[in-house]
C-alpha positions as CSV (number, residue, x, y, z in Angstrom):
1,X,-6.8,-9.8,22.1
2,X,-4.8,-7.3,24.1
3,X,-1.6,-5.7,23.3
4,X,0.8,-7.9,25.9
5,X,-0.9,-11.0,24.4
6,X,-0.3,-10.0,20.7
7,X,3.9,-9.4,22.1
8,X,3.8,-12.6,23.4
9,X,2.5,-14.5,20.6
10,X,4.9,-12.5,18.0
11,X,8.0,-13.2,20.4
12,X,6.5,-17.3,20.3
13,X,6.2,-17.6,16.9
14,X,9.7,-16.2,16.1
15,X,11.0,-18.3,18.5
16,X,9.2,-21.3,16.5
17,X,10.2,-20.5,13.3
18,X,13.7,-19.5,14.0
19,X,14.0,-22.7,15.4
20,X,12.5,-24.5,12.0
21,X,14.9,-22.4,10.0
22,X,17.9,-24.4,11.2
23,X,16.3,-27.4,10.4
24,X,14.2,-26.3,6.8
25,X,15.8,-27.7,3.5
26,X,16.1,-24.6,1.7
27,X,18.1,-21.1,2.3
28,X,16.1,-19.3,4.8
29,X,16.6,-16.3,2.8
30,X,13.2,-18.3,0.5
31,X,11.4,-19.1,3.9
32,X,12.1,-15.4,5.5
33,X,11.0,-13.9,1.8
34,X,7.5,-16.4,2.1
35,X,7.1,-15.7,5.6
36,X,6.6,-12.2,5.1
37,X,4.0,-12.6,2.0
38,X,2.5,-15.1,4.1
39,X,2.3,-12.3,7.0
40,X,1.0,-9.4,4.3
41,X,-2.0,-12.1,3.6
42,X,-2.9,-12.3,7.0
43,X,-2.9,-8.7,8.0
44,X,-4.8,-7.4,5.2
45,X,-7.4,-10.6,5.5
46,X,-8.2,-9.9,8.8
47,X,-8.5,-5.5,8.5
């Protein structure tokens, strides 16, 4: 996966999820908070 590819996909996502953000039940304070565990997991599953 290149560098511009891995941008572009980070920029998508955000969009995505800022998008479900206006539209999720809860504050999106929780949902920023579980994002960013969620994104820890990843990172360190895939090293």
């Amino acid at each position: 996966m290149s560098y511009d590819t891995t941008i572009g996909w980070s920029l998508f996502t955000s969009g995505i999820v800022t998008l479900l953000l206006k539209i999720a039940p809860y504050d999106s304070l929780y949902w920023g908070i579980a994002l960013l565990i969620l994104g820890v997991i990843v990172m360190f599953r895939r090293v």
